[in-house]
VOPAGU-2260 file (C-alpha; in pm, 1 decimal, decimal comma):
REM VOPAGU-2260
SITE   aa  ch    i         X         Y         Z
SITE  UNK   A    0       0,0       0,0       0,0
SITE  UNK   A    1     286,4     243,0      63,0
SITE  UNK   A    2     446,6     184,4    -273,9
SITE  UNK   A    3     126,7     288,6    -410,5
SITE  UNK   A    4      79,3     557,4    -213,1
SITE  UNK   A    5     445,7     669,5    -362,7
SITE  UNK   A    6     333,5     647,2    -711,0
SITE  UNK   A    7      46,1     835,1    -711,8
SITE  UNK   A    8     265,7    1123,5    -523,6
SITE  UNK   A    9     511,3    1091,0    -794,7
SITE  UNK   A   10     259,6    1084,7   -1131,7
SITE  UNK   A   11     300,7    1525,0   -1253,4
SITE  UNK   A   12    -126,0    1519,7   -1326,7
SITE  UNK   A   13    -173,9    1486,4    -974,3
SITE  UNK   A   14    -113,5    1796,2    -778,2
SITE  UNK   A   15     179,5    1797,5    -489,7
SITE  UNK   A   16      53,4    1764,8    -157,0
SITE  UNK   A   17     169,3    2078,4     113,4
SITE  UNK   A   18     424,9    1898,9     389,0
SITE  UNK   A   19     281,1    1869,1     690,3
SITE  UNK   A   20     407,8    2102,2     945,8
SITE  UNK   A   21     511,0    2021,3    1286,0
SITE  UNK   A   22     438,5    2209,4    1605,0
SITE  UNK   A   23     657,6    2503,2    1706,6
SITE  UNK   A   24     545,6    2510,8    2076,1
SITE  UNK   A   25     825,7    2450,4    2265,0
SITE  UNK   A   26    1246,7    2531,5    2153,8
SITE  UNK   A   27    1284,2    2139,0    2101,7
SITE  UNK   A   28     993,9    2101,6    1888,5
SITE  UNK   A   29    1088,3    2402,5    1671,1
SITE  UNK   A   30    1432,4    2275,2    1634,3
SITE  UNK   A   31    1300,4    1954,5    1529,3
SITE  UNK   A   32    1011,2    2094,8    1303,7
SITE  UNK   A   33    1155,4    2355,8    1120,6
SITE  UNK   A   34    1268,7    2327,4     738,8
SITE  UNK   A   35    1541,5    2589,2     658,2
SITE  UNK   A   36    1700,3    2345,2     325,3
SITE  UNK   A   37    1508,2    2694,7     108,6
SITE  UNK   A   38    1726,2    2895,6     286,5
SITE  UNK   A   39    2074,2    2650,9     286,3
SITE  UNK   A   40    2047,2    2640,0    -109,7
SITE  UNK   A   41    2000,4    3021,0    -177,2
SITE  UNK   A   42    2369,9    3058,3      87,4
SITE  UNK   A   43    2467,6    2820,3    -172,3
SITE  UNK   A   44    2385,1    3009,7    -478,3
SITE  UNK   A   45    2510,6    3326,3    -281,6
SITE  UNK   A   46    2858,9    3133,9    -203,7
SITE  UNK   A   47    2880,2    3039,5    -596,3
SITE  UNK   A   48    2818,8    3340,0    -746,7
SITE  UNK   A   49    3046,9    3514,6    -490,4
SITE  UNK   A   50    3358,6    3216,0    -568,6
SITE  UNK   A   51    3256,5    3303,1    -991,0
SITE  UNK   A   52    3310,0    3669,4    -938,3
SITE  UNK   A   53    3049,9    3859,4    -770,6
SITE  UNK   A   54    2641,1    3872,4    -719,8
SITE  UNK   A   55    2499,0    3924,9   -1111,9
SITE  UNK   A   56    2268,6    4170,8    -995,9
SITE  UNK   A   57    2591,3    4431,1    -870,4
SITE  UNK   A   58    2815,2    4274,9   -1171,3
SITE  UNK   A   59    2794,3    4539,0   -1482,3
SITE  UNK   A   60    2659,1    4467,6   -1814,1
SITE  UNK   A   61    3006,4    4469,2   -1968,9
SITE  UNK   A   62    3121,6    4192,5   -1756,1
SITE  UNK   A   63    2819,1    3960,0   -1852,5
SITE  UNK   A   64    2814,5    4030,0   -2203,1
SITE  UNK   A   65    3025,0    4066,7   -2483,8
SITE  UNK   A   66    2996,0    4213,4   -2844,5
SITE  UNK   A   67    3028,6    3959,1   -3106,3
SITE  UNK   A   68    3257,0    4225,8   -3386,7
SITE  UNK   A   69    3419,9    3878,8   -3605,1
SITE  UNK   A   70    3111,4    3765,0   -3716,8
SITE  UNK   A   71    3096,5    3408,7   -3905,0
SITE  UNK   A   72    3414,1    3282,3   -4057,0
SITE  UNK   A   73    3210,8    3062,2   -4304,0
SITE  UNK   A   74    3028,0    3336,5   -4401,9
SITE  UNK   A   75    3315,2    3592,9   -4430,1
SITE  UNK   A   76    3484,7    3322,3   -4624,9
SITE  UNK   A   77    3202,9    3269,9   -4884,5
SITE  UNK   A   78    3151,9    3636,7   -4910,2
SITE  UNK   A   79    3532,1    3736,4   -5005,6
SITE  UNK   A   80    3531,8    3411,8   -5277,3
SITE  UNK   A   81    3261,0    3322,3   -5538,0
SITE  UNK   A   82    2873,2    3372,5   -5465,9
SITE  UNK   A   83    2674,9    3069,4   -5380,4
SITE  UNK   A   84    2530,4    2943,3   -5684,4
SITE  UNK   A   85    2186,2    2840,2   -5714,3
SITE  UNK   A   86    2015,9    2527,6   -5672,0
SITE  UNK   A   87    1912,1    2490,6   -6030,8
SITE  UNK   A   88    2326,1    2597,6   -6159,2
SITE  UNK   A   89    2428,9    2330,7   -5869,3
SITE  UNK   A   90    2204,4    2053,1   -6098,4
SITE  UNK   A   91    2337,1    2106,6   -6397,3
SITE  UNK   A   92    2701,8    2149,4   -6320,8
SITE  UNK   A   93    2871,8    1911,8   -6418,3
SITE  UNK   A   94    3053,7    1682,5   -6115,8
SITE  UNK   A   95    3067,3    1330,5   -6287,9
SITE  UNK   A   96    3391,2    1133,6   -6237,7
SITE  UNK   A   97    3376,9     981,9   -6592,3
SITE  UNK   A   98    3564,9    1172,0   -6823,9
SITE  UNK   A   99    3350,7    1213,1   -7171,5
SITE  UNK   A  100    3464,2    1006,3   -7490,1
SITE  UNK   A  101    3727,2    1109,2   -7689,7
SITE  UNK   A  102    3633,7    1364,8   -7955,9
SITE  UNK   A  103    3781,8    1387,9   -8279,5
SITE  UNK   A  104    3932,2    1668,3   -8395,8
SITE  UNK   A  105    3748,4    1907,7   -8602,6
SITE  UNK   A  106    3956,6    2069,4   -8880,6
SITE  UNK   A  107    3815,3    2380,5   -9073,2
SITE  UNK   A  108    3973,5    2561,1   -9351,5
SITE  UNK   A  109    4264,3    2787,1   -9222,6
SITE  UNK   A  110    4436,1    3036,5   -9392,8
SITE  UNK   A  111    4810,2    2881,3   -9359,4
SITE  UNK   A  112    5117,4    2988,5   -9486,7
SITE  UNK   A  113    5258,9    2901,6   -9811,7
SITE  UNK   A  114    5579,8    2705,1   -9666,4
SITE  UNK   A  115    5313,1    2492,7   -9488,6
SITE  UNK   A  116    5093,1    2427,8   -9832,6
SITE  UNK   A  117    5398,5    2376,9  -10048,1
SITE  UNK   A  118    5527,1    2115,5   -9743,1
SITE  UNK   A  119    5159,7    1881,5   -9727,3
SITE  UNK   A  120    5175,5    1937,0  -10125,6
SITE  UNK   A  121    5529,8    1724,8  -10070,0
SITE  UNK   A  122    5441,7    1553,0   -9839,0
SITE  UNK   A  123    5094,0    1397,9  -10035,8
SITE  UNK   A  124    5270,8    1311,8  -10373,9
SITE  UNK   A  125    5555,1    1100,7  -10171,8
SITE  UNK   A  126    5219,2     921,3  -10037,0
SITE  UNK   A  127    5110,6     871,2  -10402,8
SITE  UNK   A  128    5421,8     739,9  -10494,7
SITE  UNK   A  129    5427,1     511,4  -10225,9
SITE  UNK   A  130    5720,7     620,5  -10076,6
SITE  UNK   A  131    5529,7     689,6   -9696,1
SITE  UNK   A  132    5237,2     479,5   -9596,1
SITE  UNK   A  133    4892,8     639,8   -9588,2
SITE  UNK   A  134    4787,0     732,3   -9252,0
SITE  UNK   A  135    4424,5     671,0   -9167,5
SITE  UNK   A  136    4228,6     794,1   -8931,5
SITE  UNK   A  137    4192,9     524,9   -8726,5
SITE  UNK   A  138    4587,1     514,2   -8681,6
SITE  UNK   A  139    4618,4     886,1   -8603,4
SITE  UNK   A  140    4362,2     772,1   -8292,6
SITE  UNK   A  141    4537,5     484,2   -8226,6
SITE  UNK   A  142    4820,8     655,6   -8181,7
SITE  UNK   A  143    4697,9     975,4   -7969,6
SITE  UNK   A  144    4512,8     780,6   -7749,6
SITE  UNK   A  145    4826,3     556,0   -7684,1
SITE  UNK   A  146    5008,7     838,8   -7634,7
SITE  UNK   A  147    4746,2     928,5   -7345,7
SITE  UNK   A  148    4793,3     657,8   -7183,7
SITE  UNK   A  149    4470,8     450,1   -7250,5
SITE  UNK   A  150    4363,0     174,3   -7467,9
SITE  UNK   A  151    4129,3     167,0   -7721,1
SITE  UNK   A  152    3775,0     -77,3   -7671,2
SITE  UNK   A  153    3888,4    -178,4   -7284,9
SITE  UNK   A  154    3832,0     143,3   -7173,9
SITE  UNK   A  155    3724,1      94,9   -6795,5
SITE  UNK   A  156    3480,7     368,4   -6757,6
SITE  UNK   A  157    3479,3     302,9   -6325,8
SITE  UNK   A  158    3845,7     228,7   -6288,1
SITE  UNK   A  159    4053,9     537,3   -6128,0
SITE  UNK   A  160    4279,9     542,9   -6391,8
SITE  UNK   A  161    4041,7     704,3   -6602,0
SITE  UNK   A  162    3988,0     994,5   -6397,8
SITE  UNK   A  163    4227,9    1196,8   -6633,1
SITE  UNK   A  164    4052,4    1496,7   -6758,5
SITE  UNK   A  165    4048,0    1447,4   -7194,8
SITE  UNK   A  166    4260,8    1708,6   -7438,0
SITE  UNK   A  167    3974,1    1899,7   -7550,1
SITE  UNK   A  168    3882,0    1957,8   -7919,1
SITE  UNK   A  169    4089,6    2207,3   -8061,6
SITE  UNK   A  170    3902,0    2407,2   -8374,6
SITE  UNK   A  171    4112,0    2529,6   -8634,4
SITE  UNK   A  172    3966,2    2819,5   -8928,7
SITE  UNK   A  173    4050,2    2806,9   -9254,8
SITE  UNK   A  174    4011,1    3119,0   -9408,4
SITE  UNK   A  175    3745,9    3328,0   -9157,9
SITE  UNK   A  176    3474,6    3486,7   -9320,4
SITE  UNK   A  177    3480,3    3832,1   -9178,5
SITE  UNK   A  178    3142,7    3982,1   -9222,9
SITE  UNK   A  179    3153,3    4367,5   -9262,1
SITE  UNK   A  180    2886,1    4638,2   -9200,6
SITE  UNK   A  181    2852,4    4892,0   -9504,1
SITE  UNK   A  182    2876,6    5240,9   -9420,4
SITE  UNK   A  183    2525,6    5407,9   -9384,1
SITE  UNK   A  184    2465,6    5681,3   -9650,2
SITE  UNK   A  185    2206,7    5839,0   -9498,5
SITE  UNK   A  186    2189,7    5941,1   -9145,9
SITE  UNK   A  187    1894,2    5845,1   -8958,5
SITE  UNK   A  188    1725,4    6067,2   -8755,4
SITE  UNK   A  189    1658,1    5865,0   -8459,4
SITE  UNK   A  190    2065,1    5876,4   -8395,5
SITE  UNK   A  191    2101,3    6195,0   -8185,0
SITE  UNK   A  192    1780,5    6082,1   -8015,2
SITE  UNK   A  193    1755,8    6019,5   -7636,4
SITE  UNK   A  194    1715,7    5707,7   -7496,9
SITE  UNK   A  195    1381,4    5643,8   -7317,5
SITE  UNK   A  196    1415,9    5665,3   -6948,4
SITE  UNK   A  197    1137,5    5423,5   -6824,4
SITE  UNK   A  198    1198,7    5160,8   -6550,6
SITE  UNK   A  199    1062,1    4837,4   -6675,7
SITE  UNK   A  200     883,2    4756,6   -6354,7
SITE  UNK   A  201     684,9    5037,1   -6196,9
SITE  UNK   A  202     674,1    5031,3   -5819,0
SITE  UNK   A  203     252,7    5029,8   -5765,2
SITE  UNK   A  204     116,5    5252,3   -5520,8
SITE  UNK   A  205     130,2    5238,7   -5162,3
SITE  UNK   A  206    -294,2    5154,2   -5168,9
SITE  UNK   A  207    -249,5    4781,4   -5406,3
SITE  UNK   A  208     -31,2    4663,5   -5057,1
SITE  UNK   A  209    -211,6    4351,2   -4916,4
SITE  UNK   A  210    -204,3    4529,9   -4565,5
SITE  UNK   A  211    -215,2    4932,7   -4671,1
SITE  UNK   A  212    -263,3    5170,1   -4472,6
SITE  UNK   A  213    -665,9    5373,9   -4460,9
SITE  UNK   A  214    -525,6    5698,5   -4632,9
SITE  UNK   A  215    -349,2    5521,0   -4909,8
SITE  UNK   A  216    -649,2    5294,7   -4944,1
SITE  UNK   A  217    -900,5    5567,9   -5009,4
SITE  UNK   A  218    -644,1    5782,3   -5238,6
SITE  UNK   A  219    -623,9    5477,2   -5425,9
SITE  UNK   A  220    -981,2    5418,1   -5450,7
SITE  UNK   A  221   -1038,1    5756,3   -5560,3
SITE  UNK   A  222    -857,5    5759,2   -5801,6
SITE  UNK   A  223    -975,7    5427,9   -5951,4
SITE  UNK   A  224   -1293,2    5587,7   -5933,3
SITE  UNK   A  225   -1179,9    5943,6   -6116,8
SITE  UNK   A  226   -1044,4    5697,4   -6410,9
SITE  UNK   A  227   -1407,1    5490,1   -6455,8
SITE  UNK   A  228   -1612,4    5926,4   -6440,3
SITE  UNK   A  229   -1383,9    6022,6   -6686,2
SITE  UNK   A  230   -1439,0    5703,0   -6943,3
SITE  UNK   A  231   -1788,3    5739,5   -6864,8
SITE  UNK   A  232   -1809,3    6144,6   -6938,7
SITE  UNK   A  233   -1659,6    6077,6   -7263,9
SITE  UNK   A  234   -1901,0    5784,7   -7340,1
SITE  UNK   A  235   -2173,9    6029,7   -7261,6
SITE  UNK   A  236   -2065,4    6312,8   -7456,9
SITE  UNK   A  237   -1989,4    6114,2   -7766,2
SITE  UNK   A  238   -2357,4    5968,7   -7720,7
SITE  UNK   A  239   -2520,9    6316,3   -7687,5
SITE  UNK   A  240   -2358,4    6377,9   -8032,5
SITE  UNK   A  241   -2459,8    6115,7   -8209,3
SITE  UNK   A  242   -2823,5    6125,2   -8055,9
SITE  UNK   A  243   -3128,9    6318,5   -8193,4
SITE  UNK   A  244   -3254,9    6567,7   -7979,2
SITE  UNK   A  245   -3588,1    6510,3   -7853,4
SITE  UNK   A  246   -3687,2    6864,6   -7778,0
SITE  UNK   A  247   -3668,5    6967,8   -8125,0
SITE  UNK   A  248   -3999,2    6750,8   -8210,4
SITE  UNK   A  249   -4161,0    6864,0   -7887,5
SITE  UNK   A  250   -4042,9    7281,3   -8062,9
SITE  UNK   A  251   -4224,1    7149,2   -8379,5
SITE  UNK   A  252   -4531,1    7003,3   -8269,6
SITE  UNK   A  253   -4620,1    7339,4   -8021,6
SITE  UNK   A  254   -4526,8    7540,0   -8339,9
SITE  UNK   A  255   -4803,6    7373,6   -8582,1
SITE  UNK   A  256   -5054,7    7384,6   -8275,3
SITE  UNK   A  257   -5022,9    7751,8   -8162,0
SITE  UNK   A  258   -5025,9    7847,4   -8540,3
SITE  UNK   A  259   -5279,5    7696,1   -8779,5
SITE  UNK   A  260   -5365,9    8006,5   -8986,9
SITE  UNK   A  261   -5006,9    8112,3   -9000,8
SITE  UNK   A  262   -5075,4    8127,5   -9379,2
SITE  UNK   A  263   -5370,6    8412,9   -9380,1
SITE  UNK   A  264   -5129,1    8607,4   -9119,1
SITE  UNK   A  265   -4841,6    8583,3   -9282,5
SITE  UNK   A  266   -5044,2    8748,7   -9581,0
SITE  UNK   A  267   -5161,2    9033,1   -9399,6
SITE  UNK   A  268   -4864,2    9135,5   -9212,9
SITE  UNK   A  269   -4674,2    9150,4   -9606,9
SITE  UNK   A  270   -4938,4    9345,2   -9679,0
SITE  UNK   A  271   -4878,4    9638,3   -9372,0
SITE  UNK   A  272   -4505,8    9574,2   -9445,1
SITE  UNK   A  273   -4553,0    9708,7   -9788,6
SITE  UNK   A  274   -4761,1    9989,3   -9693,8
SITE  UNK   A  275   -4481,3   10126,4   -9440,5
SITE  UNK   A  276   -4206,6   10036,2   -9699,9
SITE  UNK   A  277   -4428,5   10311,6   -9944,4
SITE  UNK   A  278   -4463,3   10592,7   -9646,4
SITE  UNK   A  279   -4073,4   10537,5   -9603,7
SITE  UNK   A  280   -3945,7   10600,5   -9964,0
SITE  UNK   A  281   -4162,9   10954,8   -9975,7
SITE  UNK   A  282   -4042,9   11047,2   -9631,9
SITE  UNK   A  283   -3684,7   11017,1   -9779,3
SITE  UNK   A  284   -3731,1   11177,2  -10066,3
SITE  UNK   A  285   -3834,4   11486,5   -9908,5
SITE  UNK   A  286   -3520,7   11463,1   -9664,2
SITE  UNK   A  287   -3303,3   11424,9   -9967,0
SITE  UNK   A  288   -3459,8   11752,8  -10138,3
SITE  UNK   A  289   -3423,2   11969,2   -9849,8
SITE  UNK   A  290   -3061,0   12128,6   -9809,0
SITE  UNK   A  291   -2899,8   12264,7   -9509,6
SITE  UNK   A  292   -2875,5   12621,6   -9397,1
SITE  UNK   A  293   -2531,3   12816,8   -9308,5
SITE  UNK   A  294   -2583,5   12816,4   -9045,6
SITE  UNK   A  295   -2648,0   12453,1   -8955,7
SITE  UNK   A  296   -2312,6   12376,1   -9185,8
SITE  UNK   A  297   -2105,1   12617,7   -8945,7
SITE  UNK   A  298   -2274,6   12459,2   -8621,6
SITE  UNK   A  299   -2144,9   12109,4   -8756,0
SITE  UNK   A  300   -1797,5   12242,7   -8800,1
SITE  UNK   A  301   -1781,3   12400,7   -8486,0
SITE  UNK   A  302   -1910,0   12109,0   -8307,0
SITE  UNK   A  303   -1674,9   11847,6   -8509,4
SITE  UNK   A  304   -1390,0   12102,1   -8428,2
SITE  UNK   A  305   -1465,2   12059,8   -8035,4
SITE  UNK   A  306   -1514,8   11684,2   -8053,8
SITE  UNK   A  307   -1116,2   11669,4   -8208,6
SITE  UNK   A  308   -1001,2   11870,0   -7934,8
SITE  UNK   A  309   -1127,4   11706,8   -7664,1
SITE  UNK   A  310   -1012,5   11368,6   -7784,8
SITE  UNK   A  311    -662,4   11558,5   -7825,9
SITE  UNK   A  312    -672,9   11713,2   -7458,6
SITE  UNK   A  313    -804,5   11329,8   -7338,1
SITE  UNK   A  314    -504,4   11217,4   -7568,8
SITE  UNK   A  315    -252,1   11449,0   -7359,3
SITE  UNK   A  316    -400,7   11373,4   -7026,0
SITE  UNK   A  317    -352,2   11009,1   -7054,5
SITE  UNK   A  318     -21,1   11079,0   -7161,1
SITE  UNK   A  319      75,1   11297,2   -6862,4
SITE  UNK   A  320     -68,6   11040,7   -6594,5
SITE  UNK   A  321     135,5   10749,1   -6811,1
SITE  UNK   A  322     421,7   10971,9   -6751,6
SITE  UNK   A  323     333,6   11002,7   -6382,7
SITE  UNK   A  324     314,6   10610,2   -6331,3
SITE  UNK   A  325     665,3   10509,3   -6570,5
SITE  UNK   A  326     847,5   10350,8   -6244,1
SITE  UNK   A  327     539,4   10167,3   -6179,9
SITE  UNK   A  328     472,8   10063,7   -6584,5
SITE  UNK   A  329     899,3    9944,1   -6624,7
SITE  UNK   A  330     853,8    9759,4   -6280,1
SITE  UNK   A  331     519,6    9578,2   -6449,1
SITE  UNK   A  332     782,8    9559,4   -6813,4
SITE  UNK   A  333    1036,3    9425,6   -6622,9
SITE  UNK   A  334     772,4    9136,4   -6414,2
SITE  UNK   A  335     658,0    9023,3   -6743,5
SITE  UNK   A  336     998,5    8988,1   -6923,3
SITE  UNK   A  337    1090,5    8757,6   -6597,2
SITE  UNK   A  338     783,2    8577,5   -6649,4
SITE  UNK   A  339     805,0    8539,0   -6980,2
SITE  UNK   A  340    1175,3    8437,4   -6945,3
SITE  UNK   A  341    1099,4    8146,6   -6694,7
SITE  UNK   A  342     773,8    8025,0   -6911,4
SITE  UNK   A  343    1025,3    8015,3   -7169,6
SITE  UNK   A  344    1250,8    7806,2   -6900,3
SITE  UNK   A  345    1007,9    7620,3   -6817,8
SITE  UNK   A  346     894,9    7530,0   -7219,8
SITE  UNK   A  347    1250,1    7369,9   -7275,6
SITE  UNK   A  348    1306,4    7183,2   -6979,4
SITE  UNK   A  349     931,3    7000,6   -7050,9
SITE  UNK   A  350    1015,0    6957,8   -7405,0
SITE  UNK   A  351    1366,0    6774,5   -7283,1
SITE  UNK   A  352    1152,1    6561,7   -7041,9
SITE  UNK   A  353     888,1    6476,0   -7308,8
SITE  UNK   A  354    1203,5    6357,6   -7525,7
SITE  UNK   A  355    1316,1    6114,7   -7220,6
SITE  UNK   A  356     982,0    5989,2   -7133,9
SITE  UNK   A  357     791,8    5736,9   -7396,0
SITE  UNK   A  358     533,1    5867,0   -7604,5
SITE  UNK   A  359     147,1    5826,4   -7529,6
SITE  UNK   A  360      96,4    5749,0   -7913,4
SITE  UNK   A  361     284,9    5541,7   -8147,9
SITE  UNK   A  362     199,1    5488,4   -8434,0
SITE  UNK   A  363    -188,9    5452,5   -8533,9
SITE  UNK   A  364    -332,9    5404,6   -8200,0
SITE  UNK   A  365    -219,4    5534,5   -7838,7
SITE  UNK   A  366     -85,1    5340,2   -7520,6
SITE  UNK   A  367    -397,8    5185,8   -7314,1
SITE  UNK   A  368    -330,8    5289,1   -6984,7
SITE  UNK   A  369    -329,1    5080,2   -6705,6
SITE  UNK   A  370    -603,7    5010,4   -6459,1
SITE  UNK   A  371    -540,8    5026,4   -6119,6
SITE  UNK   A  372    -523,0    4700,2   -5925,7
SITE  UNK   A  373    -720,1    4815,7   -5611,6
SITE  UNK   A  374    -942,7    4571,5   -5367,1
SITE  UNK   A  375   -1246,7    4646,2   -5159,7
SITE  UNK   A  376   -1212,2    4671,8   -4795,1
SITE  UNK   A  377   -1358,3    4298,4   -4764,1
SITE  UNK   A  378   -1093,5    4165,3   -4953,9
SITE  UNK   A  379    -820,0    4320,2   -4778,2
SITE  UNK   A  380    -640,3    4001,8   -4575,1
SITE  UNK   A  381    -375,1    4047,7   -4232,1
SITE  UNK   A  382    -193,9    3730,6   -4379,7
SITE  UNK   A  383      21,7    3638,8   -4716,3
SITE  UNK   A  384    -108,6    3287,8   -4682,3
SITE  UNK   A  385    -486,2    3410,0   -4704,1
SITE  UNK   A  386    -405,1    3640,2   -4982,6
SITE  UNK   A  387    -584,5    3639,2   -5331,2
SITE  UNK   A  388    -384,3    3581,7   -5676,7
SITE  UNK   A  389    -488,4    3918,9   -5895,2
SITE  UNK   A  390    -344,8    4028,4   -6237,3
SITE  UNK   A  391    -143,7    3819,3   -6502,7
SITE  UNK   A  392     267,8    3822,4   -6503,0
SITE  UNK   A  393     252,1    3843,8   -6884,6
SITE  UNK   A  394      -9,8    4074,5   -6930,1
SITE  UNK   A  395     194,5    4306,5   -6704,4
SITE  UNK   A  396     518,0    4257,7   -6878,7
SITE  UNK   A  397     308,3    4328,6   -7269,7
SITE  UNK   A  398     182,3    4687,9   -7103,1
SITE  UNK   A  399     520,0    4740,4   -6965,6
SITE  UNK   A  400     712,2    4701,8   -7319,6
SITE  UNK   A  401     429,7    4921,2   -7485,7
SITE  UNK   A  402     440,9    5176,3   -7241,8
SITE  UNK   A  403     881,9    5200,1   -7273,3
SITE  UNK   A  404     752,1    5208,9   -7641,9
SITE  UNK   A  405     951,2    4908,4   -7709,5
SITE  UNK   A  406     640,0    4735,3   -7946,8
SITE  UNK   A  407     398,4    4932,9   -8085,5
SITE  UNK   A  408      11,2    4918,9   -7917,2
SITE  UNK   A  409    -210,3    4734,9   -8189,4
SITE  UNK   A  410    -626,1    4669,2   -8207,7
SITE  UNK   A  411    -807,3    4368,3   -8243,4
SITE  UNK   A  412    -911,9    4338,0   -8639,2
SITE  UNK   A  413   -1251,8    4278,9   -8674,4
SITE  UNK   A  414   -1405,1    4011,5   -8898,4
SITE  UNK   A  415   -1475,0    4127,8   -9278,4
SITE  UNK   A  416   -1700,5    3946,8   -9483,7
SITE  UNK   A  417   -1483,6    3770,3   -9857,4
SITE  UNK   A  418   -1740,8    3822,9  -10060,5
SITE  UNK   A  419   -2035,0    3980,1  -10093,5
SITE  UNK   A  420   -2330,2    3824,7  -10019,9
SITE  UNK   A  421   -2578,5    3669,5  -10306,8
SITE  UNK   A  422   -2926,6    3617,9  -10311,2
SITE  UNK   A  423   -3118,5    3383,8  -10486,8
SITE  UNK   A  424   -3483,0    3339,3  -10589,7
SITE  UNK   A  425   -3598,5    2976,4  -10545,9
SITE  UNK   A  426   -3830,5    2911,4  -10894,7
SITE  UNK   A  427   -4116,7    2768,0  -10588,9
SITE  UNK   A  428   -4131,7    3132,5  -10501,7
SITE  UNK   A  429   -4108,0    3286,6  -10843,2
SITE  UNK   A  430   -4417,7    3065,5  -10955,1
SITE  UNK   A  431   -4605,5    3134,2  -10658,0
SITE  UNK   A  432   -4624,6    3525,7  -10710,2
């Protein structure tokens, strides 16, 4: 029963049962009852730390810690020598122990001197003559490969032997065809042209982030939104040219309503028109038969005589309080020349941006510009893992070269009809009419 009772105090699920205490009544009692092994171990401890140096909690930071200034040698070591290749390079290196079969040597047409010629020229006709033995190619193997060290057809391809690294293939051109660009005789224009600075991927803005931030968000979405108002104001106002007006017919219809004996009134009022058109004409010809007195002649003299010189004392006035204000009218001069200047300025150095940046038309059609990627606020996710794919790599990289201008932006052809369409009368129909 008591080695059971052990076990069960020993198993961690069950909880630790509190030592019974003793009684402290008397000095022998306490002497016998009291547990002071807490307080032996932490002299301990105190005894250690003082034999190691000190207590930690009076020792200084500099004496418990160190700086770590060397850093890894492995790492130092790869740094200063080549960069670690990647996995897919590590694959297809090669690291086989077999050396490859010997290769033949591949001879190409040379240009070689004329002692050399005139010496195989020699050499080939003592061969025809019989004088040397032909050498075939099977010899001239023989023989390099014996000269290597190896043997021909018992070529242990696992023995260490043949861990010799082969002479590689040495080419030799005959004659090189050097291939020559002709001189341009025309200059083209695009030579003294500047180079299009464009960065082929765009950093997007701070809103398309999986985890943006509220302001960015919005600024994003409004702008999204500006993009869709304007395609849809120009939609509108090319259909409100195209469309027929339906007030017009509303104009028309009142018109015919409010007027149906336009015709009778139309009649009378020529009639009263011609009737004042005959009182004019005799009221004119009695102004044109009366003539004017002297005295209304000289009052018209005198009266264009004072009109010219108040428009010459106006004249001189103006001139006088022009005079007054010339500090003020160079200091106005002087503002627009400076303005002018720096429009000017400002002119050249947006023409030599426009030449640096790629051109919003090339060719027939212009660069379709690029929607911005932006997701609602239920989409947005806290976590890469829970994060939707969006967009296509290679539609991205075919609006990148057509906005660097690098291809030129082309439109869907639409489907044209070959020939034109026949009709033909079944003789059914033509004997049924």
């Amino acid at each position: 029963m008591e080695a059971v009772d052990k076990v069960v105090a020993s198993d961690p699920a069950v909880p630790s049962q509190q030592k019974r205490k003793g009684g402290r009544k008397g000095k022998k009692e306490w002497r016998k009852n009291v547990d002071i092994a807490d307080v032996e171990e932490n002299l301990a401890e105190l005894v250690e730390e003082e034999i190691a140096g000190g207590k930690l909690h009076e020792r200084k930071d500099e004496d418990l810690f160190t700086v770590d200034v060397t850093g890894n040698e492995k790492a130092a070591k790869r740094a200063k020598g080549e960069p670690k290749k990647l996995r897919v390079e590590q694959i297809l290196e090669k690291r086989s122990h077999v050396p490859a079969p010997l290769e033949r040597v591949v001879l190409r047409e040379s240009s070689t001197p004329q002692s050399v010629t005139a010496r195989v020229e020699k050499l080939a006709k003592r061969i025809q003559t019989g004088e040397v033995k032909r050498e075939t190619r099977a010899d001239r193997r023989r023989k390099r490969a014996r000269a290597e060290g190896q043997r021909i057809a018992e070529f242990d391809l696992w023995d260490d032997a043949g861990s010799q690294k082969p002479k590689q293939a040495v080419e030799v051109v005959v004659n090189p065809k050097v291939t020559s660009t002709p001189a341009a005789t025309h200059k083209p224009k695009t030579v003294g042209r500047h180079h299009v600075q464009f960065d082929a991927v765009q950093i997007s803005h701070p809103g398309a982030s999986y985890r943006p931030t509220q302001k960015d968000h919005e600024a994003l979405m409004q702008e999204r939104q500006d993009m869709i108002d304007k395609h849809h104001r120009a939609d509108r106002a090319i259909d409100a040219k195209l469309s027929y007006p339906e007030e017009w017919d509303e104009e028309s219809d009142n018109e015919e309503g409010a007027h149906p004996d336009a015709g009778d009134d139309d009649d009378e009022e020529e009639g009263d028109e011609a009737e004042v058109g005959k009182k004019d004409g005799e009221q004119q010809k009695k102004k044109e038969t009366q003539r004017k007195t002297k005295a209304q002649r000289n009052r018209e003299k005198r009266l264009r005589e004072q009109s010219v010189q108040a428009a010459q004392e106006r004249k001189k006035k103006k001139v006088l309080k022009e005079l007054g204000r010339l500090p003020e009218i160079r200091r106005k001069v002087e503002e627009e020349k400076a303005a002018h200047e720096k429009r000017v300025e400002e002119r050249k150095q947006q023409r030599t941006l426009e030449a640096t940046q790629p051109k919003s038309k090339l060719g027939k059609h212009r660069v379709p510009e690029t929607p911005a990627q932006v997701q609602k606020v239920e989409d947005l996710t806290d976590s890469l893992r829970r994060l939707k794919t969006e967009g296509s790599l290679l539609r991205d990289r075919y609006q990148s070269l057509l906005e660097r201008n690098i291809i030129e932006p082309r439109v869907r052809v639409g489907k044209r009809r070959k020939y034109k369409r026949k009709t033909y009368e079944k003789p059914s129909f033509r004997n049924f009419q």
